[in-house]
C-alpha positions as protocol buffer text, in pm:
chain_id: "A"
residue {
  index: 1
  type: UNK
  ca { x: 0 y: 0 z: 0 }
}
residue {
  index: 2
  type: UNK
  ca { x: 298 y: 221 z: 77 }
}
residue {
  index: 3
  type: UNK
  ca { x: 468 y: 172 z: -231 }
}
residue {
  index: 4
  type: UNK
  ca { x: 115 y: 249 z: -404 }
}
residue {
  index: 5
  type: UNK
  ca { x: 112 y: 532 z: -271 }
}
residue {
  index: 6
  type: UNK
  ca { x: 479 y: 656 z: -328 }
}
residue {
  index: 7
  type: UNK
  ca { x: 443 y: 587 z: -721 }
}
residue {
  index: 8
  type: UNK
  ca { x: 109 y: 817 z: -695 }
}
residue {
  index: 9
  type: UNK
  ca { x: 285 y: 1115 z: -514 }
}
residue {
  index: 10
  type: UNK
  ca { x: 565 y: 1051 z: -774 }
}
residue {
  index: 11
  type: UNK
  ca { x: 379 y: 1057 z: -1105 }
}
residue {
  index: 12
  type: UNK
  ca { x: 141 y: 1350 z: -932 }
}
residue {
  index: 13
  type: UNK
  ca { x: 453 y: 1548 z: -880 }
}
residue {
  index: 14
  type: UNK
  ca { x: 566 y: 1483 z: -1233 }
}
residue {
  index: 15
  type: UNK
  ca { x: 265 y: 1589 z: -1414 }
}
residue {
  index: 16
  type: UNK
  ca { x: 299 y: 1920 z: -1211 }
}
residue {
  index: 17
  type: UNK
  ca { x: 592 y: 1970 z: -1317 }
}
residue {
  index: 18
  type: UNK
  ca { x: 579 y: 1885 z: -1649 }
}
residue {
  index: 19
  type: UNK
  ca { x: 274 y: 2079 z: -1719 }
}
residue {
  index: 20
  type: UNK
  ca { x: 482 y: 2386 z: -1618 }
}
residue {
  index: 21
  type: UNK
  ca { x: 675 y: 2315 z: -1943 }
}
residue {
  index: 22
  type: UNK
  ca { x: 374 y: 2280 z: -2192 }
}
residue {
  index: 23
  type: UNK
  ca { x: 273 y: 2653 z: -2115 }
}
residue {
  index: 24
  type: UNK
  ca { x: 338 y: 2853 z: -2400 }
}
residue {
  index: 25
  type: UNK
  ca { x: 622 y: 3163 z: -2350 }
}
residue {
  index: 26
  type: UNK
  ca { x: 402 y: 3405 z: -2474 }
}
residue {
  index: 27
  type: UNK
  ca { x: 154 y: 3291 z: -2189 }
}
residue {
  index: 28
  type: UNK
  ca { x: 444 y: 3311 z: -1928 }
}
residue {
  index: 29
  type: UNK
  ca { x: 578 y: 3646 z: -2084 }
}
residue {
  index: 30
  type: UNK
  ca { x: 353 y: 3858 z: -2222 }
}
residue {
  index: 31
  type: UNK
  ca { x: 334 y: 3977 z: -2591 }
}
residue {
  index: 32
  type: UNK
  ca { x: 399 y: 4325 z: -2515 }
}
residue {
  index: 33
  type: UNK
  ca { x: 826 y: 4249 z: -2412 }
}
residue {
  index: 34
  type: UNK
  ca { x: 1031 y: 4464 z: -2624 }
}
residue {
  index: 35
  type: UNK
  ca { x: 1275 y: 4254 z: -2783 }
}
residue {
  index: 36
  type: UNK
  ca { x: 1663 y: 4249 z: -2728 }
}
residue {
  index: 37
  type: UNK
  ca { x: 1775 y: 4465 z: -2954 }
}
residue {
  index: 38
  type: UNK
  ca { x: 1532 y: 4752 z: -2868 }
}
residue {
  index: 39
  type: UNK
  ca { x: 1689 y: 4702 z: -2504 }
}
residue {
  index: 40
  type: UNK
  ca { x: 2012 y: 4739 z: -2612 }
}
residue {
  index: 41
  type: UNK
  ca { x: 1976 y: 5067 z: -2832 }
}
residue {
  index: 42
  type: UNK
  ca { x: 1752 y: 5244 z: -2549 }
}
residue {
  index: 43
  type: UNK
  ca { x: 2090 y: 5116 z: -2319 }
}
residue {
  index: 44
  type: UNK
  ca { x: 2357 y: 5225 z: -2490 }
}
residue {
  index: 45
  type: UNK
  ca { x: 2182 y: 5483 z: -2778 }
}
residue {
  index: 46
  type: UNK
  ca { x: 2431 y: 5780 z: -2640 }
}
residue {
  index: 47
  type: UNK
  ca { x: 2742 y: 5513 z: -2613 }
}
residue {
  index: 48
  type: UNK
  ca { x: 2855 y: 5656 z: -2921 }
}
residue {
  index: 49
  type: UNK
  ca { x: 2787 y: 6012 z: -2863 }
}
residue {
  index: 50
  type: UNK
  ca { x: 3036 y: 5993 z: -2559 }
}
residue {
  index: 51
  type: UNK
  ca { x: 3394 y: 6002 z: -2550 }
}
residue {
  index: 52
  type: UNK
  ca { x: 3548 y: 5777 z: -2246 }
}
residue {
  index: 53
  type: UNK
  ca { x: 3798 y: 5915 z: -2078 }
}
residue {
  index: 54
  type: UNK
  ca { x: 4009 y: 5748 z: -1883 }
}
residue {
  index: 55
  type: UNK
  ca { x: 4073 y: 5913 z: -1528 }
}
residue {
  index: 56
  type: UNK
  ca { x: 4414 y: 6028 z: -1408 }
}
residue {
  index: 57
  type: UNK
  ca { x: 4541 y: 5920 z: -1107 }
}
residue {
  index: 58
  type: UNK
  ca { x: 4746 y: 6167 z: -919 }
}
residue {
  index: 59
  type: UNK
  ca { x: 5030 y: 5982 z: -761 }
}
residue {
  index: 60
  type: UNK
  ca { x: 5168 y: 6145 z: -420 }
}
residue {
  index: 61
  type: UNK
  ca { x: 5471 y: 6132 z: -212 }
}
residue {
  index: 62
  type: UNK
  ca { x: 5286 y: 5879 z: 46 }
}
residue {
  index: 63
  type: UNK
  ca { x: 5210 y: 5619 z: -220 }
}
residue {
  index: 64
  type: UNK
  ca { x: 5563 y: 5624 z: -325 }
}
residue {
  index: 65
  type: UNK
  ca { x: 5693 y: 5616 z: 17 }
}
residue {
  index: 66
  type: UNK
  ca { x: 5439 y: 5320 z: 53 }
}
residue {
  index: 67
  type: UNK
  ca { x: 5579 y: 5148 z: -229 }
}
residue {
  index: 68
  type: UNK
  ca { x: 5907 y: 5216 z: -111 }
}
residue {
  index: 69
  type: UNK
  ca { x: 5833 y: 5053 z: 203 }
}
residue {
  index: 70
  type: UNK
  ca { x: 5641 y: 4752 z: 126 }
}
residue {
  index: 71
  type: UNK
  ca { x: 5850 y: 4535 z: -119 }
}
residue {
  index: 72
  type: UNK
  ca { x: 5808 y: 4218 z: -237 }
}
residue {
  index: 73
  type: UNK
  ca { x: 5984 y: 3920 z: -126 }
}
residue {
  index: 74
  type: UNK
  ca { x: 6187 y: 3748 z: -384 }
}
residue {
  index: 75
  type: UNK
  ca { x: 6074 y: 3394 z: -570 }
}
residue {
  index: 76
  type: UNK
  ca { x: 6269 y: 3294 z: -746 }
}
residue {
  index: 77
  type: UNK
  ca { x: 6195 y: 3149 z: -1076 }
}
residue {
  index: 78
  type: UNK
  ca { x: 6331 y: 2802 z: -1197 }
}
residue {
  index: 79
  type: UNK
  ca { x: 6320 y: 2762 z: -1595 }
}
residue {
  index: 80
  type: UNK
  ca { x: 6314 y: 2406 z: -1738 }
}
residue {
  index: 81
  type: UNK
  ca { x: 6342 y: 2284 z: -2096 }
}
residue {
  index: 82
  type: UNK
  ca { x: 6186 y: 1968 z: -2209 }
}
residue {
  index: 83
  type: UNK
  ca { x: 6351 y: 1804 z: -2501 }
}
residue {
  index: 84
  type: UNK
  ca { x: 6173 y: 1701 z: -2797 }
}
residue {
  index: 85
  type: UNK
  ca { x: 6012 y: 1357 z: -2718 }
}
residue {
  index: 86
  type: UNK
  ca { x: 5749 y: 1116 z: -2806 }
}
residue {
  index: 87
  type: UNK
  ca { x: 5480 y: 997 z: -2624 }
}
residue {
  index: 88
  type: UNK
  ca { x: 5388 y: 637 z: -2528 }
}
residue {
  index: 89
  type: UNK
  ca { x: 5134 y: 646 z: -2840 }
}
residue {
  index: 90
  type: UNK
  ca { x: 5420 y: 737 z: -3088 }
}
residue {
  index: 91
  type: UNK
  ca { x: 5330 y: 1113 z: -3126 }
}
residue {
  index: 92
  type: UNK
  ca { x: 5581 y: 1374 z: -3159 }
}
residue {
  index: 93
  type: UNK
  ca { x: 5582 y: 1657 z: -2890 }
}
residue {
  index: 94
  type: UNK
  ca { x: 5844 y: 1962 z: -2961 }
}
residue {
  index: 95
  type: UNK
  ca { x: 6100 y: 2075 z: -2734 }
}
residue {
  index: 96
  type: UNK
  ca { x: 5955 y: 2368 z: -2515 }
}
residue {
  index: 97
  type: UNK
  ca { x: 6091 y: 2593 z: -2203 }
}
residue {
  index: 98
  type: UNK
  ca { x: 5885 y: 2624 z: -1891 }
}
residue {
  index: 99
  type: UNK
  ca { x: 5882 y: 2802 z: -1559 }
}
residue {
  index: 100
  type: UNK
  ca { x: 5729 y: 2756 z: -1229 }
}
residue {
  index: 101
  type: UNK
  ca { x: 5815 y: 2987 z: -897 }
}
residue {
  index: 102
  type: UNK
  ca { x: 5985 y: 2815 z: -610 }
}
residue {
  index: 103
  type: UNK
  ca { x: 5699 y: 2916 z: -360 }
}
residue {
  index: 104
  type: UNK
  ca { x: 5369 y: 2902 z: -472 }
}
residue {
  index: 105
  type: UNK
  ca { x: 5255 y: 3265 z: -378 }
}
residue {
  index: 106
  type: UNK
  ca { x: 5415 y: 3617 z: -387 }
}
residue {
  index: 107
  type: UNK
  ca { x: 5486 y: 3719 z: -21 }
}
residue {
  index: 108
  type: UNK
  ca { x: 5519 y: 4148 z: 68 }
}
residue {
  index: 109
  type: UNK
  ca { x: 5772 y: 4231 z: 367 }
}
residue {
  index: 110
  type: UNK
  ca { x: 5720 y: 4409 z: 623 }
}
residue {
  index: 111
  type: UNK
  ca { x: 5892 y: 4740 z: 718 }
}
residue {
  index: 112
  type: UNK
  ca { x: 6290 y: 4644 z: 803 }
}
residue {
  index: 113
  type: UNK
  ca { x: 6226 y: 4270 z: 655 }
}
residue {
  index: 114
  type: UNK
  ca { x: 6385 y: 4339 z: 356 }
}
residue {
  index: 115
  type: UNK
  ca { x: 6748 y: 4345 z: 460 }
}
residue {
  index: 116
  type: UNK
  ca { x: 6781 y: 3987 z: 516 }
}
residue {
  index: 117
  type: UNK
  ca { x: 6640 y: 3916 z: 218 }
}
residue {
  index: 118
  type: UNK
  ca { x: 6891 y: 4096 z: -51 }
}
């Protein structure tokens, strides 16, 4: 009797759902919805008219002293080059040069941690 009653709730809940789907869009939407284009000229109709400028950024003594400051740790960089080879099905693979950093992020020092460093 349970299981009667599962496969009931089960093929109730998939008629719901799947009557969701036979609906037609223009019952879900409307028939009045501009389409895309008409959105995207009343968006950007004065895009053109507009020239972008890009803003200037006014650098001061404090960001350089900042910079000056705060400097990044070295990681050092290890270079490999893999010689032309072929793989276990017989194709050819060129020679190329790769890189990969000894630590796997770039670390900033602190004030006075850079001396031990250089």
């Amino acid at each position: 009797m349970r299981k009667i009653i599962l496969i009931l709730i089960t093929i109730w809940i998939n008629t719901g759902l799947l009557s969701g789907c036979a609906s037609s869009k223009a019952k879900i939407f409307g028939t009045d919805m501009p389409s895309m284009k008409s959105i995207h000229d009343e968006k950007f109709q004065y895009a053109d008219d507009e020239q972008l400028v890009r803003p200037q950024r006014a650098i001061s003594d404090e960001v350089n002293a900042e910079q000056e400051e705060f400097q990044w740790l070295p990681n050092p960089t290890l270079r490999m080059y893999v010689f032309r080879h072929l793989t276990a099905a017989g194709h050819p693979v060129p020679g190329y040069c790769t890189f990969f950093r000894l630590y796997t992020q770039d670390h900033i020092a602190a004030p006075g941690e850079q001396a031990g460093w250089e």
